[in-house]
Structure formats: C-alpha cells, structure tokens
C-alpha positions, 0 to 999 in steps of 0.5 A: 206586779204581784197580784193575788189573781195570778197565783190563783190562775196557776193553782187552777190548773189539773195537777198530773200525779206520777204514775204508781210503780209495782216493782219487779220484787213485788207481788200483790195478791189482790185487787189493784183500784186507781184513777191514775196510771200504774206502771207494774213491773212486779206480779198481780194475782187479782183484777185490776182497775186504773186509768192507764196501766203499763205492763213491763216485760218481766210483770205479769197479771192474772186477773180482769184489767179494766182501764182506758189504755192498756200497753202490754210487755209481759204475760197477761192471763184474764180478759182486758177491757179498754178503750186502747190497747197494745200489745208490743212483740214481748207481750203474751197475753191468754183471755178476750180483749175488750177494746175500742182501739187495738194494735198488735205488733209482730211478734206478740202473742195473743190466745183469745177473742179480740171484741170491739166495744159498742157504743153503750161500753164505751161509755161506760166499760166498767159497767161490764164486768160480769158479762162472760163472752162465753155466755153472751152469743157474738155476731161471726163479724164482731169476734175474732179469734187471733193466735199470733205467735212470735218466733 
C-alpha cells in the first residue's frame, strides 16, 4: 500500500518558500539579495535584488530594484529593472524603469523614463547594472518620459 516510490514522488516537488517580510518598523540601511520574494513594508536605503518584490503603501526604497516582477504601493526613489512591473494609484515612483511588461494605474505617479528591455536584457537583466541611461543615447521610440500625477 506504502511504498518507498511514492514518498519520493512527493519529496521531488519544488517546495515554495513564504515570502521574506520588512516591516513597517523596520529600516535597513543596505543592500537587500534574494532569489525569492520579499514583501517590504518598512524602508531600504540601499539597491535591492530579489526575484519578486512587493512594496506596501507606507515602504519606501531608495536604491536600484533589480527583480523579475515589481508591484509598487509606496515611494520609490532609484531605477527599477524587471520583467513585470506595476505601478498601483498609491505607488510614487522618481528614476528610469527598465521593463519588459509595464502597467500604470490611475493615479500613480511616476517622474522618469519608462525603457522597454531588449531581447539581450531579458535575458539577463542583472548583467545591466551599470548602464546610465543618461549616458547611453536612446531611440526617440524606445524612451518616454511619463509624469502621471494623481489628484
């Protein structure tokens, strides 16, 4: 009925980590690294790197975020590089976002250029972490520059 076949079938599976938590009493002066996700609800002074990262309302960032999915609530003040990213109505974001996917809500507000990754960055977006969009001439198509305020 038992058989040592079936436990190792149910070992094999990927197992899902919980998601880091930072919060909102907490301040990290810093850099933040992880291949998991990391919900930060407190404040980073310092880039962070992390697979998916989810800014409450009340967090903020000031640093490079370097991550395959960004959901932004609060303040950001630095360039975000990922493959998805979302910017809710509460979200207040100040630098460049890097992005593959990019949604904008009503309300959010973002001060900066918006970049689509080419083909070579998304392959490999962290490869990119010196590249100054300032420094690198842009395509008129390729960057927009997007204030959205909200009321």
């Amino acid at each position: 009925m038992f058989s040592k076949a079936d436990k190792v079938k149910k070992t094999k599976g990927q197992v899902r980590a919980a998601p880091s938590l930072i919060s909102t009493d907490l301040s990290i002066t810093g850099n933040l690294q992880t291949p998991g996700e990391v919900q930060l609800d407190g404040t980073v002074d310092g880039d962070v790197g992390c697979g998916k990262l989810m800014i409450g309302e009340k967090a903020m960032v000031s640093g490079e975020i370097t991550a395959d999915e960004v959901v932004v609530r609060g303040r950001v003040t630095g360039r975000i590089k990922a493959r998805t990213v979302q910017l809710t109505k509460s979200a207040k974001v100040i630098g460049d976002i890097w992005h593959d996917t990019l949604a904008i809500e009503a309300g959010a507000y973002l001060e900066g250029h918006c970049k689509r990754n080419d083909a070579a960055q998304s392959a490999d977006i962290t490869t990119h972490q010196a590249v100054s969009t300032e420094a690198t001439p842009a395509r008129k198509a390729d960057v927009i520059t997007a204030r959205i305020a909200g009321s």
